[in-house]
C-alpha positions as CSV (number, residue, x, y, z in Angstrom):
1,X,-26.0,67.7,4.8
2,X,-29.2,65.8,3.6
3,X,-30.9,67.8,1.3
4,X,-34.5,68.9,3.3
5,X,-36.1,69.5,0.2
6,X,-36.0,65.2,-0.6
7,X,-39.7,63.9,1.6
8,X,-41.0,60.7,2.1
9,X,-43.6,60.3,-0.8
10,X,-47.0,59.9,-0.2
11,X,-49.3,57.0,0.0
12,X,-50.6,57.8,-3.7
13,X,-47.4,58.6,-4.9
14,X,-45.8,55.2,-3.4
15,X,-45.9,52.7,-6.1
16,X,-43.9,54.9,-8.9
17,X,-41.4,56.0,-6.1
18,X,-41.3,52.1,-5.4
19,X,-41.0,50.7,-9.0
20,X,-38.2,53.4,-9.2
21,X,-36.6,52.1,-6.1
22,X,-36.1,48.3,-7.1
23,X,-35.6,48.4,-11.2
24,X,-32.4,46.9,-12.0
25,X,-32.4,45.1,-8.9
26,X,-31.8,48.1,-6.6
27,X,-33.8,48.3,-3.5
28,X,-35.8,50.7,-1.8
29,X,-33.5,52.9,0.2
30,X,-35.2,55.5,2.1
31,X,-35.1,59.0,0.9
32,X,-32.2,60.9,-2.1
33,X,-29.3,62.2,-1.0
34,X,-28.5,65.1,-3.5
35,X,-24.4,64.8,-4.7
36,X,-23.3,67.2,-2.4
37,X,-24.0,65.0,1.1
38,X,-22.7,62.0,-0.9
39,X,-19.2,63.6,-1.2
40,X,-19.2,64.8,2.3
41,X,-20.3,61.1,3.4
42,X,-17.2,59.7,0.4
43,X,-15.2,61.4,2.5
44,X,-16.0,61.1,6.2
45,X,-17.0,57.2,6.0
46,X,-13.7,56.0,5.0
47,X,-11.8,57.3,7.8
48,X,-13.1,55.2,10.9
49,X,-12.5,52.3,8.2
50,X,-10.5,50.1,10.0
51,X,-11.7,51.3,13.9
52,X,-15.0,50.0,12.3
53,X,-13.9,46.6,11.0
54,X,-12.0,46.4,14.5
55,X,-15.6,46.7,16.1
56,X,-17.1,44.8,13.1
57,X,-14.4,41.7,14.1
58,X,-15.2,41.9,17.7
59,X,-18.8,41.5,16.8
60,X,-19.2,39.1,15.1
61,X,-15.9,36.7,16.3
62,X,-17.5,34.7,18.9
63,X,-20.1,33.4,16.5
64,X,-18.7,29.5,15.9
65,X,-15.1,29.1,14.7
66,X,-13.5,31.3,11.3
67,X,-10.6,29.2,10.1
68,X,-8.6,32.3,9.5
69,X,-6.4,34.3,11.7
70,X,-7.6,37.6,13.3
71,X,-5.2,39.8,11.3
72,X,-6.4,37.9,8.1
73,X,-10.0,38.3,8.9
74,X,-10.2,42.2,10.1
75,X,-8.3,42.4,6.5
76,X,-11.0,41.1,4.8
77,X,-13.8,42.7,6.7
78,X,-12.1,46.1,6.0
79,X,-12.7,44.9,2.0
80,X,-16.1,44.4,3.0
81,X,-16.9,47.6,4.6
82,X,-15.2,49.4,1.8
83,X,-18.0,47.8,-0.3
84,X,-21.0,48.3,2.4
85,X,-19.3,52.4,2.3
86,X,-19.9,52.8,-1.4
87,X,-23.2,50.7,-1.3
88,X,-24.6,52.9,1.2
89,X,-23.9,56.2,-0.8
90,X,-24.6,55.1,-4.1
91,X,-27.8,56.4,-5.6
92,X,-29.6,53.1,-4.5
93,X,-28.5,50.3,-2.6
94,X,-27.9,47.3,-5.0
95,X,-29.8,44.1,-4.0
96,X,-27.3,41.8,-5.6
97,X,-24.5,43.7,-4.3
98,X,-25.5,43.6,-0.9
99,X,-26.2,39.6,-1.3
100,X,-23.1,39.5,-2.9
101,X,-21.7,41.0,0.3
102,X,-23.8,38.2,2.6
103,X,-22.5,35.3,0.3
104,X,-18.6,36.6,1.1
105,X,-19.3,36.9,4.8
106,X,-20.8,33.3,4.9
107,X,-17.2,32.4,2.4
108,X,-15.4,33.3,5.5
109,X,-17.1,30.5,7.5
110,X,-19.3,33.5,9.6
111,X,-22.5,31.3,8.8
112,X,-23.8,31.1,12.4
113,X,-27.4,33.1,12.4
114,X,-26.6,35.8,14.7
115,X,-23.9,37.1,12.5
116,X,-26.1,39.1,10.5
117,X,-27.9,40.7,13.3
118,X,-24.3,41.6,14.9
119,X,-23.3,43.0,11.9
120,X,-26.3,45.7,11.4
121,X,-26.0,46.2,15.2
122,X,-21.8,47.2,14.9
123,X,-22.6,49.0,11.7
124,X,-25.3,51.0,12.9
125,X,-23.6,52.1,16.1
126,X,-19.6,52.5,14.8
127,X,-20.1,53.2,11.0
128,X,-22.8,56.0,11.9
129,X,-21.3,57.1,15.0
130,X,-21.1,60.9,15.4
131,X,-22.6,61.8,11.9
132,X,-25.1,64.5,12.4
133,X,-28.2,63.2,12.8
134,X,-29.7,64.2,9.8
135,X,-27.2,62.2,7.6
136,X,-27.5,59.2,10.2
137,X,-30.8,59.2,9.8
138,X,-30.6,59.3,5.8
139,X,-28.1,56.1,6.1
140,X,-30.4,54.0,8.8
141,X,-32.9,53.0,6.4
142,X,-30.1,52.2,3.7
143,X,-28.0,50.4,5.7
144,X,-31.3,48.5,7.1
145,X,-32.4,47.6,3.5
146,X,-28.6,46.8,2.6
147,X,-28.4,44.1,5.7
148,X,-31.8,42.6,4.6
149,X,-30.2,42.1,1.4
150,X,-27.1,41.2,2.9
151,X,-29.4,38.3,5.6
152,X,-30.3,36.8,2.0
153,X,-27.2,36.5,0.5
154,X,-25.7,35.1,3.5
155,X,-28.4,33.0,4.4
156,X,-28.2,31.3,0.7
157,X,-24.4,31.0,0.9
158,X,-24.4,29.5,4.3
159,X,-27.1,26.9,3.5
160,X,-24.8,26.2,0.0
161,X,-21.6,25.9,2.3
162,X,-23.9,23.7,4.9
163,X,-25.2,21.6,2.3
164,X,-21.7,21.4,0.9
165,X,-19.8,20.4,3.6
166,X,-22.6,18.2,4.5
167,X,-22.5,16.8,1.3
168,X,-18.6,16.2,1.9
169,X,-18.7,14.9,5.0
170,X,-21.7,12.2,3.6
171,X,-19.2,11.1,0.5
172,X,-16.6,10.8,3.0
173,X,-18.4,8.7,5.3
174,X,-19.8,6.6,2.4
175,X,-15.8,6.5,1.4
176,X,-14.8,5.2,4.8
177,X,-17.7,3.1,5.4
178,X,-16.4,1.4,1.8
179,X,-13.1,1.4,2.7
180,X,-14.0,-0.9,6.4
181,X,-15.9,-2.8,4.7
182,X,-13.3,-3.4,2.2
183,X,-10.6,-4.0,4.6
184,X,-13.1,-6.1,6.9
185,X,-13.5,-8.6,3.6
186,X,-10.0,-8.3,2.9
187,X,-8.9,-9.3,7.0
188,X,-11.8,-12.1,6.5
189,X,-9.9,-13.2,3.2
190,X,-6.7,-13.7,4.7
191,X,-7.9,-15.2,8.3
192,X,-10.3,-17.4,6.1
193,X,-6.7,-18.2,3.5
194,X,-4.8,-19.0,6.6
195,X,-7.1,-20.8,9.0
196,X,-8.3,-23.1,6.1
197,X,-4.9,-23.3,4.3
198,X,-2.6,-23.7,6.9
199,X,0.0,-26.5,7.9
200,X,-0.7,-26.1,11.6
201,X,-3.6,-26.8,12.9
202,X,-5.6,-23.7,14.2
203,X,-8.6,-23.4,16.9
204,X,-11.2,-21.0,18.8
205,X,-12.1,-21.8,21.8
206,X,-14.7,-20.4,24.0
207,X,-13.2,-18.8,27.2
208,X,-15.9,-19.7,28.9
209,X,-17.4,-23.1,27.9
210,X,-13.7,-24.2,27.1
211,X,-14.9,-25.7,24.1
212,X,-13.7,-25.4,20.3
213,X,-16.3,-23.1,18.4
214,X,-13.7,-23.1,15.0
215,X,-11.2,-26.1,14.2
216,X,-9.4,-25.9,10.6
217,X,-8.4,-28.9,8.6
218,X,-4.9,-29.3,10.0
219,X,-6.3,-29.9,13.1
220,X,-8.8,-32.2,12.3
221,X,-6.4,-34.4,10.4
222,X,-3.8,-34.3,13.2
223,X,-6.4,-35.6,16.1
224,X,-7.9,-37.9,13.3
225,X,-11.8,-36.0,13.5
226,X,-13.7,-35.0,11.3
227,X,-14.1,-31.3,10.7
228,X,-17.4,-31.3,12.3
229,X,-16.5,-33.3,15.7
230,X,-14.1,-30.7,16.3
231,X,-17.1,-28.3,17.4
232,X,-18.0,-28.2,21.2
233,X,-14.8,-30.7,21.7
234,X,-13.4,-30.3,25.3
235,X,-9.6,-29.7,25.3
236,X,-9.4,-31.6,27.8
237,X,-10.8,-34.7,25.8
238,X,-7.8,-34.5,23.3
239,X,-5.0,-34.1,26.3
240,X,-2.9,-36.4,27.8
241,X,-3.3,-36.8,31.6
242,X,0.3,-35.8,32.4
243,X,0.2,-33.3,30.6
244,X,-3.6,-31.5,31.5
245,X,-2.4,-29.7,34.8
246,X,0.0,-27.9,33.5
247,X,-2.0,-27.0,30.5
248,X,-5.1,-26.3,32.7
249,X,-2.7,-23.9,35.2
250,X,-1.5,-22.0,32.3
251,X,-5.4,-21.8,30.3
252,X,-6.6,-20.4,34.0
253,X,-3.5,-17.9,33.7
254,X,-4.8,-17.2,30.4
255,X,-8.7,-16.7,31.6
256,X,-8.0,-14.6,34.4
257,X,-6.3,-11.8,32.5
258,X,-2.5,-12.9,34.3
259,X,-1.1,-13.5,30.9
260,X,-2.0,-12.5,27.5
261,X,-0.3,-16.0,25.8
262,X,1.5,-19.1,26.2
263,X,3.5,-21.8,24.6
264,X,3.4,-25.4,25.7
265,X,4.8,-28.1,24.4
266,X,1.9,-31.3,25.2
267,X,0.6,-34.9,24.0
268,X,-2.6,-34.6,22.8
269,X,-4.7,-37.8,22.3
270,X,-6.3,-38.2,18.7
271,X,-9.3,-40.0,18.1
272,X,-7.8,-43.9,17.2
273,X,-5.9,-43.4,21.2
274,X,-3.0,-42.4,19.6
275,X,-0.6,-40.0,20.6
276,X,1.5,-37.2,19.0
277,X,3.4,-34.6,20.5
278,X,2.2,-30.8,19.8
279,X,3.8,-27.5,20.4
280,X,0.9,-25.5,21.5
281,X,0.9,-20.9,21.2
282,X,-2.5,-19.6,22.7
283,X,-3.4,-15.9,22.0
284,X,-6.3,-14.4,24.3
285,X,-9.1,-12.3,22.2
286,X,-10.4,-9.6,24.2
287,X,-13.5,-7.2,24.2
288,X,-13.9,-4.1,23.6
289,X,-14.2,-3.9,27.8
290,X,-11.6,-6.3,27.9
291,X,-13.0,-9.2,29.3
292,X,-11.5,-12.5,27.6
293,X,-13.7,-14.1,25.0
294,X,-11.6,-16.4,22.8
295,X,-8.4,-17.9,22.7
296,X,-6.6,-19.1,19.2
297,X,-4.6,-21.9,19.6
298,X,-2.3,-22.7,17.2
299,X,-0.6,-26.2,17.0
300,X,2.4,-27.4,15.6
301,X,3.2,-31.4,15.2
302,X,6.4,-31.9,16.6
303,X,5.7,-35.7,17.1
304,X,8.9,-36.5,14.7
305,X,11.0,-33.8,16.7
306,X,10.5,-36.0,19.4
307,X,11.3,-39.2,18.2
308,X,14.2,-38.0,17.0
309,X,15.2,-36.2,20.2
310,X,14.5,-39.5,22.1
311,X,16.7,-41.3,19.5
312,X,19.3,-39.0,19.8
313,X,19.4,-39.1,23.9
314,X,19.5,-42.8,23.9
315,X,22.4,-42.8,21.3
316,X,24.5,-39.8,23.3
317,X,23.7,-42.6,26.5
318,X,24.9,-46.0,24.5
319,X,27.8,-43.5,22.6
320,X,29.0,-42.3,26.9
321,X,28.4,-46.0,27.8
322,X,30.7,-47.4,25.2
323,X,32.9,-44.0,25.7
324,X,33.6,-45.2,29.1
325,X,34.2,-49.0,28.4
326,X,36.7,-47.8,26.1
327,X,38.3,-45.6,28.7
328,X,38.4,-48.4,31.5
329,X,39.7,-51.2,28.7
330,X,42.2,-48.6,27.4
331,X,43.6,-47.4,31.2
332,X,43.7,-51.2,31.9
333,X,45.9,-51.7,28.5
334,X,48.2,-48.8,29.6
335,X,48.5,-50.1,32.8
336,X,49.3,-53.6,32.7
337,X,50.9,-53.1,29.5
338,X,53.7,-50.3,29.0
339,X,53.8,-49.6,32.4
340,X,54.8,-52.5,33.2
341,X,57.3,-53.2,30.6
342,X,59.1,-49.8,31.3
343,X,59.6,-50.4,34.8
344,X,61.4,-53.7,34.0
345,X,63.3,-52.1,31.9
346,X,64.4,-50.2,34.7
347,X,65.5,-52.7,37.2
348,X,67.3,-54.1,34.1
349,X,69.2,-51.5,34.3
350,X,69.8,-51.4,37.8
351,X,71.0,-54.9,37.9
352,X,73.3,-53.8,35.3
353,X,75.0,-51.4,37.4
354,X,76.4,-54.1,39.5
355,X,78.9,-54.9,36.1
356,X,80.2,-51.5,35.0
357,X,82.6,-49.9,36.7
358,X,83.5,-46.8,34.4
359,X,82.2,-43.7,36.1
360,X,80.9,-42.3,32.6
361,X,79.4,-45.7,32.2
362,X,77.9,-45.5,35.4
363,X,76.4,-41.8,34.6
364,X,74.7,-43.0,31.0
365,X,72.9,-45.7,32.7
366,X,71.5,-43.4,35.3
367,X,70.7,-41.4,32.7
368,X,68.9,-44.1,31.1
369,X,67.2,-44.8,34.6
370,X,65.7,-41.5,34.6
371,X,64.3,-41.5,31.1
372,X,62.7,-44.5,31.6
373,X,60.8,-43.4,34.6
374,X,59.3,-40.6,33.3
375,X,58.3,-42.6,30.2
376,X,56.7,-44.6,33.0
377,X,54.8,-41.8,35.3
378,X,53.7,-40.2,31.4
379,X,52.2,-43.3,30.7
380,X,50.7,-43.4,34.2
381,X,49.2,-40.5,33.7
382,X,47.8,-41.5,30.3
383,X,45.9,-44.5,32.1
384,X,44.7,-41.9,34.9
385,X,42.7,-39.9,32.6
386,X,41.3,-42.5,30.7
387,X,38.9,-43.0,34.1
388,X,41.0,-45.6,36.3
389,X,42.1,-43.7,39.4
390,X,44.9,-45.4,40.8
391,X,47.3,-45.0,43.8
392,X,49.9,-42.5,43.6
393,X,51.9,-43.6,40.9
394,X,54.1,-46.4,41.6
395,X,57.1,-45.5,40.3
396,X,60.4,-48.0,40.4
397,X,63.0,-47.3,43.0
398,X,65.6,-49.5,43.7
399,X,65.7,-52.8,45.7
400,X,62.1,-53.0,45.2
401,X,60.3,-56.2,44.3
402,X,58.7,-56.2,40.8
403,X,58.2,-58.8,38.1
404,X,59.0,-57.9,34.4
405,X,56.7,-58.7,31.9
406,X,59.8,-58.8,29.1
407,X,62.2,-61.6,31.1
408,X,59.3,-62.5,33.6
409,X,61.8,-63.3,36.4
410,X,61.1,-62.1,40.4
411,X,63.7,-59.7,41.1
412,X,64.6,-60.1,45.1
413,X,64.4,-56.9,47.1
């Protein structure tokens, strides 16, 4: 029980009772509790512990997001109260305690402004629940003056946290912002290394106006124009005629968002009337929307490509022209040649015939017959696919009419 005999002091007697109160940075704390309510209160406090830091959670939880778990932060609000417990029973509440206290709760990321007020609210109604009202009312102005305390310390730690992480999150955009514009030079360094350095010849051309806005040296040197005449040049000025329909079908393609790119292979027109041969790869730039702004064109000079493919073709056509010549002369070699001499050969043999009268003999120059005509039809055949179709071939039978090329005598049918 609260000892009775402990009264408020009076007005005259308020500034020593006062002084007493906050020396060595205590606070005042309402009226004394003598030792034996102290050890009643040690005791009953510390049993509704963790229903109290349950209720203390649930308080408290919906004020902005706690990057901790649930289980995690009831732990550490159960550490708390432990501390709030033996503040509120010591023989005056410690000021720098209690902040102490705030500054932890603000640690746990509870820095939104109504956690304070929630707190005193869940301490007031579950810490002091069912305590006679005598002791309750001995621990109200305590536990008031320790949450005051308590609004300080979290208020500093919070605007230190606050101020921190603002701090952080200033450095880091000062870090990113350095780090685009970094990468924004470098990507300029390397377009600016490529466009001005490279071997093809590279362009920007306004979607709209059709019209260069960005020519690099290649390209100047490989339509013969200075650097400068590139700017506001129509495409359409550097194209050959036969070639600008397809290249306009495939650029209207390209503006109307049907394709994304091409490659072409054109005649472009340089500035002297001459004409080279280009392999042409567009890429369309968007915006952010993605309406089409800019195409890059990149062009290759394939001008000695295509000599040297027309070269070749008309060398493959004189190489198949000669080809065949040689295929007619040769079939008409065969032919008139072999051909002929084999089958006089054979009606040698047939007139030969009409002298032998051995059977064998007979038999060997049949034999002979034979082998002679299919000498004959292979080199028939040989003639044939050497590109002279001829009739069926005319292979020698007997009694037939033929002249031979080795005695050159008709033979009578």
């Amino acid at each position: 029980m609260i000892n009775d005999d402990v009264t408020e002091p009076q007005a005259n007697d308020r500034a020593p009772f006062l002084a007493r109160s906050f020396a060595c940075g205590s606070c005042f704390d309402g009226p004394m509790m003598n030792v034996h309510d102290r050890e009643r209160l040690r005791s009953i406090l510390p049993e509704r512990r963790d229903a109290v830091a349950d209720r203390w959670y649930d308080a408290i939880a919906g004020a902005g997001f706690v990057p901790i778990s649930a289980d995690t932060a009831r732990r550490r609000l159960g550490g708390l109260l432990d501390r709030v417990i033996a503040l509120l029973l010591d023989e005056s509440v410690d000021c720098t305690e209690a902040r102490a206290l705030g500054a932890a709760l603000a640690e746990m990321r509870y820095i939104h402004v109504k956690v304070v007020g929630r707190t005193l609210d869940a301490l007031a109604t579950y810490l002091l629940a069912e305590l006679p009202a005598a002791q309750a009312l001995a621990l109200y102005p305590r536990l008031v003056t320790l949450c005051g305390e308590l609004a300080i310390g979290h208020a500093t730690q919070a605007r230190a946290i606050l101020l921190a992480e603002q701090e952080e999150l200033r450095a880091a955009g000062e870090i990113a912002r350095q780090r685009a514009e970094d990468d924004l030079w470098a990507s300029e360094a390397r377009f600016r290394a490529i466009f001005e350095d490279a071997a093809v010849g590279i362009t920007l051309v306004d979607m709209a106006e059709r019209r260069a806005v960005l020519g690099n040296p290649a390209l100047a040197r490989m339509l013969g124009y200075e650097r400068e005449e590139l700017y506001n040049l129509l495409f359409s000025a550097v194209t050959h005629p036969d070639d600008e329909p397809a290249s306009m079908t495939l650029y209207r393609e390209l503006a109307d968002g049907r394709r994304d790119h091409y490659q072409l292979e054109k005649r472009y027109l340089r500035k002297d009337r001459g004409v080279i041969w280009g392999r042409l790869t567009v890429s369309l730039v968007r915006d952010p929307c993605g309406g089409a702004v800019f195409s890059i064109g990149m062009i290759e000079d394939i001008t000695a490509r295509k000599l040297a493919e027309t070269e070749l073709a008309e060398a493959h056509r004189q190489l198949l022209d000669n080809r065949d010549e040689s295929r007619l002369h040769l079939a008409r070699e065969l032919h008139d040649g072999p051909v002929q001499d084999l089958h006089g050969a054979a009606l040698h043999l047939e007139l030969l015939k009409a002298y032998v009268r051995d059977p064998a003999g007979l038999e060997q120059v049949a034999v002979a017959q034979e082998v002679l005509r299919q000498a004959a039809d292979t080199v028939h055949a040989a003639a044939t696919s050497c590109g002279r179709r001829r009739s069926p071939r005319s292979a020698w039978r007997p009694n037939s009419a033929r002249t031979s090329r080795a005695s050159g005598r008709r033979i009578p049918r």
